[in-house]
C-alpha positions, 0 to 999 in steps of 0.5 A: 485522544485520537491516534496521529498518522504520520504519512503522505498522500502518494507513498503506498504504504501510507496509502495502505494504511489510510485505506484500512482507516477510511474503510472503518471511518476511524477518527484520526489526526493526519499529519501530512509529512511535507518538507514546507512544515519542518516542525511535522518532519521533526516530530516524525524523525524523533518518533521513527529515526529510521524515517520510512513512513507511515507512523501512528502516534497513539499517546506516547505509543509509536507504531511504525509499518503499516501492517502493523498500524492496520493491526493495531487499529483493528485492536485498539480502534475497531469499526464496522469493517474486520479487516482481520477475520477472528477465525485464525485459520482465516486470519493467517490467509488474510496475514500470507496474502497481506506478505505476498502483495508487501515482498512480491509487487510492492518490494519488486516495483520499488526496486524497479523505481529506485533503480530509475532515479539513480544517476544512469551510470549506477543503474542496476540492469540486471536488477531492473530485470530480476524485479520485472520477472518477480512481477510477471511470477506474482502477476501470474500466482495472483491471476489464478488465485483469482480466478472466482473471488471477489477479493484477494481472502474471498468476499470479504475486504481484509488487511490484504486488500488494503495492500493491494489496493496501491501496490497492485496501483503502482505496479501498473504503472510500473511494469504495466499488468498484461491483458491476458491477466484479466483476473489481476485486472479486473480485481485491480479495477474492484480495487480502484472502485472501492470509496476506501481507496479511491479517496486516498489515490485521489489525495495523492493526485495533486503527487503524480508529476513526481513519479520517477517513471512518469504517470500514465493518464489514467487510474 
């Protein structure tokens, strides 16, 4: 029996996870989480009650966060590609860098677009400034982490690009990466290069009208 995914395309935690499944090939079940097929959503709301995606179904075992997923697939379902390196000194910087992109792009470029759907008379200002300064602060780290690697743990693509791939993506669009961070850039590029991750940004494009903010033409 293969593992269920339970995501949609334009989330990017999902997309995170469905990087690391692309990346390895990995045979699975994708279940499209879509309010036209009310018997997927209540599958997905039994399993997972909190009802934040993605969610892997694995037997009757239920794997929810899509760090969590990767490393589950990296146990259970291994492929060509170690996202995860075996050397533990080497994993943990795979699994800190894998934190900085979920609490540092993506937590801050979610607050900023949650803050834009409320109505205009419950927006936070000061919140939407505080998530633009964290960005700029990670933008910043991120650039002069860089500077000299292929990917974000060194050559080789890990966990922690899975990760960037669409918070790197989304925070653009966002709070648009400056120029001057040729680095962040350039690895955002790499990013949008890879088969793994361009398959699934452009499983999300039919999605892109939905952006609160409104999608750039581009990526």
């Amino acid at each position: 029996m293969k593992p269920v995914l339970y995501a949609h395309p334009f989330s990017s935690y999902c997309q995170k996870a469905l990087t690391a499944l692309y990346e390895n090939g990995t045979d699975f079940e994708y279940r499209v989480l879509d309010h036209t097929r009310p018997d997927v959503m209540a599958e997905f709301e039994a399993r997972w009650p909190i009802k934040r995606f993605p969610i892997l179904l694995d037997g009757e075992r239920t794997i929810v966060e899509a760090t969590i997923v990767i490393e589950y697939l990296a146990l259970h379902y291994p492929g060509p590609v170690k996202l995860i390196p075996d050397d533990p000194d080497a994993a943990i910087e795979v699994r800190m860098l894998d934190r900085f992109f979920d609490n540092y792009i993506s937590t801050p470029q979610q607050r900023i677009v949650f803050n834009a759907i409320r109505k205009e008379e419950d927006r936070d200002p000061h919140g939407d400034k505080e998530a633009r300064a964290m960005l700029e602060r990670a933008y910043a780290w991120l650039d002069r982490h860089m500077e000299g690697r292929q990917w974000v743990a060194g050559e080789t693509f890990s966990l922690a690009d899975c990760g960037a791939g669409p918070f790197l993506f989304y925070a653009d669009w966002t709070h648009a990466i400056d120029p001057a961070f040729r680095n962040v850039r350039a690895y955002r590029e790499r990013l949008l290069a890879r088969p793994a991750f361009a398959r699934a940004v452009d499983e999300g494009r039919p999605f892109r009208k939905f952006f609160p903010l409104g999608a750039p033409d581009r990526d």
